[in-house]
C-alpha positions as CSV (number, residue, x, y, z in Angstrom):
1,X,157.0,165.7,66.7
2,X,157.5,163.9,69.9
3,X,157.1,159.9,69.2
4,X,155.2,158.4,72.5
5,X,157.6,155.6,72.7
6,X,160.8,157.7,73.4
7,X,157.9,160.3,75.5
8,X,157.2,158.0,78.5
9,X,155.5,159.5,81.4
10,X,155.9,162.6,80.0
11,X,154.1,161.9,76.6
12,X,151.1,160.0,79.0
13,X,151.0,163.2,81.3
14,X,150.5,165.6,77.8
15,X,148.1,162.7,76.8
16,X,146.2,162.5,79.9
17,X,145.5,166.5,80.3
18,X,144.8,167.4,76.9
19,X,141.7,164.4,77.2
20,X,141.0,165.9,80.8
21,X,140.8,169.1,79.3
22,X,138.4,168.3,76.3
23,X,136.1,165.9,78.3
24,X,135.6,168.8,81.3
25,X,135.3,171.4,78.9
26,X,132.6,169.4,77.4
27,X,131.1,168.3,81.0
28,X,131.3,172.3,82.7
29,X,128.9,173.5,80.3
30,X,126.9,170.3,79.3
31,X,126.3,170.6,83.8
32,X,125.7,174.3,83.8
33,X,121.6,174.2,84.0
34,X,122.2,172.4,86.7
35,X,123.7,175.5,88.5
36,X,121.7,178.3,89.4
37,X,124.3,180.6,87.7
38,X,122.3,179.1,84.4
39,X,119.2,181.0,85.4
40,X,120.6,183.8,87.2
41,X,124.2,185.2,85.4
42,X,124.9,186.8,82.0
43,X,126.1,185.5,79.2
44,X,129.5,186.6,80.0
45,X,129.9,185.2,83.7
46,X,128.3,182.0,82.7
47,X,130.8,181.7,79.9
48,X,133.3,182.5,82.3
49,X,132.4,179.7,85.0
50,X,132.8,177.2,82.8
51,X,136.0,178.0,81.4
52,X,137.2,178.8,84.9
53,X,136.0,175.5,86.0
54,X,137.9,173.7,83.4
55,X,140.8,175.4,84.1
56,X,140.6,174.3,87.6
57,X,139.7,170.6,86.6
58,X,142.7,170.4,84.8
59,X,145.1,171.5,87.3
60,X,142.9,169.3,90.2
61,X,143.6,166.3,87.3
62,X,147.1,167.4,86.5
63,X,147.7,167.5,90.6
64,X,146.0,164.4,91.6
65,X,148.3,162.5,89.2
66,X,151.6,164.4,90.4
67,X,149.8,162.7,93.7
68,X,149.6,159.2,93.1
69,X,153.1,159.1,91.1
70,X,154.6,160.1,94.1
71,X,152.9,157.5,96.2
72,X,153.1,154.4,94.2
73,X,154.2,155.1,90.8
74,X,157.8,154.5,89.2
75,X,160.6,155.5,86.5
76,X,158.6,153.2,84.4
77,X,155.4,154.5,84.5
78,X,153.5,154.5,82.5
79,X,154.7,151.3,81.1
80,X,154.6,149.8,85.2
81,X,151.5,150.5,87.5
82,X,149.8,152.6,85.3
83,X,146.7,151.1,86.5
84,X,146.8,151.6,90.6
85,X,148.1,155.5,89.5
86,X,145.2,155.8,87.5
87,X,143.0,154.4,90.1
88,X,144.6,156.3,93.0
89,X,144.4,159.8,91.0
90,X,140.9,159.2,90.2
91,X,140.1,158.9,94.0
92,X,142.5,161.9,95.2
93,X,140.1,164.0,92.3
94,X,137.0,162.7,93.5
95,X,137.7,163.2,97.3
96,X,139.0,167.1,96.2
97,X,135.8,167.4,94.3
98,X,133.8,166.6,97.0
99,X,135.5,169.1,99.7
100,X,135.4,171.5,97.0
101,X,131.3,171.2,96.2
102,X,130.7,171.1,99.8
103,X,133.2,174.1,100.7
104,X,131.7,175.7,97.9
105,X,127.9,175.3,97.9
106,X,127.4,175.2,102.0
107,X,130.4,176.8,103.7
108,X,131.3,179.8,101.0
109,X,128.3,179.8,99.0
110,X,130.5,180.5,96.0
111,X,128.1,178.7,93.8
112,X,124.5,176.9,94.2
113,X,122.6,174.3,93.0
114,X,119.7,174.6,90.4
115,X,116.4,172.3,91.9
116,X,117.0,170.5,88.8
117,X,120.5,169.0,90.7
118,X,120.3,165.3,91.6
119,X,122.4,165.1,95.0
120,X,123.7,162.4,97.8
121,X,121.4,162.0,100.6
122,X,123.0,163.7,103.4
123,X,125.9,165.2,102.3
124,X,123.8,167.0,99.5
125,X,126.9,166.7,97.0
126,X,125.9,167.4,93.2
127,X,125.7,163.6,91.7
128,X,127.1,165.4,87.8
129,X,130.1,166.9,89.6
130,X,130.6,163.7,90.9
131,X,130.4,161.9,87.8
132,X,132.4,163.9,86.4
133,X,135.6,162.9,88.8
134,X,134.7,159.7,88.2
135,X,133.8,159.2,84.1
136,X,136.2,162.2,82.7
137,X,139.7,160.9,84.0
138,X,139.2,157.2,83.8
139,X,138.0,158.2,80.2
140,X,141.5,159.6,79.7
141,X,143.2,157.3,81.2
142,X,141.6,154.6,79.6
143,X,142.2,156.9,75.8
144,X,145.7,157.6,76.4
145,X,146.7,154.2,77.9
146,X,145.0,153.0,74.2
147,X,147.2,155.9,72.6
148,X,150.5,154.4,74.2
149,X,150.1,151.6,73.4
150,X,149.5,151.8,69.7
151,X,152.5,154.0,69.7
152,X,154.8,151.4,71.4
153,X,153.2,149.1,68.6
154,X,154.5,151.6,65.7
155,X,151.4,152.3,64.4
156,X,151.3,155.8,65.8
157,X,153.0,158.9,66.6
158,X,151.8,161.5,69.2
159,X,152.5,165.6,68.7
């Protein structure tokens, strides 16, 4: 049992991409229909897409922090500028997400679109993957910024 308030950043970063983790696991297959691989692939491969994607959420998430630490955060994070790292890893996700839909959908053609996809004029990025980036990690950010600080308060441990 590691207590959060002897953890530090490395209690937040455990925190942080076990919530990633759940809330993109949830998203990947809640988005699927809006892939074509919904309609088109078997059981098996559409199973595998979404785990596959979640696996590669979390190490986008997990690198996107690593990211912003380096550029403005500190040996006190979380407890200093745990804000502007959230906000900065947030944006270094979205902007990867976006390269990646585009790269993806139009340049590889790795994966498509269902009709059913809302996208951005122009670009014709998917708006779900996109709100994903943007609702997932501030949800975690925001869940274990509330765990850390009830732990610093004594009320709670963290395994």
């Amino acid at each position: 049992m590691v207590n959060v308030r002897h953890a530090g950043w490395l209690g937040a970063l455990r925190l942080y991409l076990a919530a990633v983790a759940a809330g993109n696991l949830v998203w990947e297959f809640a988005q699927l229909p809006l892939y074509t691989i919904w309609r088109d692939g078997t059981a098996g491969r559409i199973a595998f897409a979404g785990l596959h994607c979640t696996a590669g959420d979390v190490l986008i998430a997990g690198a996107s922090l690593t990211g912003a630490l380096f550029v403005c955060g500190n040996a006190r994070w979380p407890a200093e500028r745990y804000a502007t790292v959230a906000a900065i890893a947030v944006i270094g996700g979205l902007a990867y997400a976006m390269l990646s839909e585009w790269l993806n959908t139009d340049i590889r053609g790795n994966w498509a679109y269902a009709d059913s996809m809302p996208t951005l004029p122009i670009i014709g990025t998917g708006l779900s993957p996109l709100a994903q980036w943007l609702i997932v990690p501030m949800a975690a950010f925001w869940w274990t910024r509330r765990r850390i600080r009830t732990a610093i308060n004594g009320k709670e441990g963290f395994a």
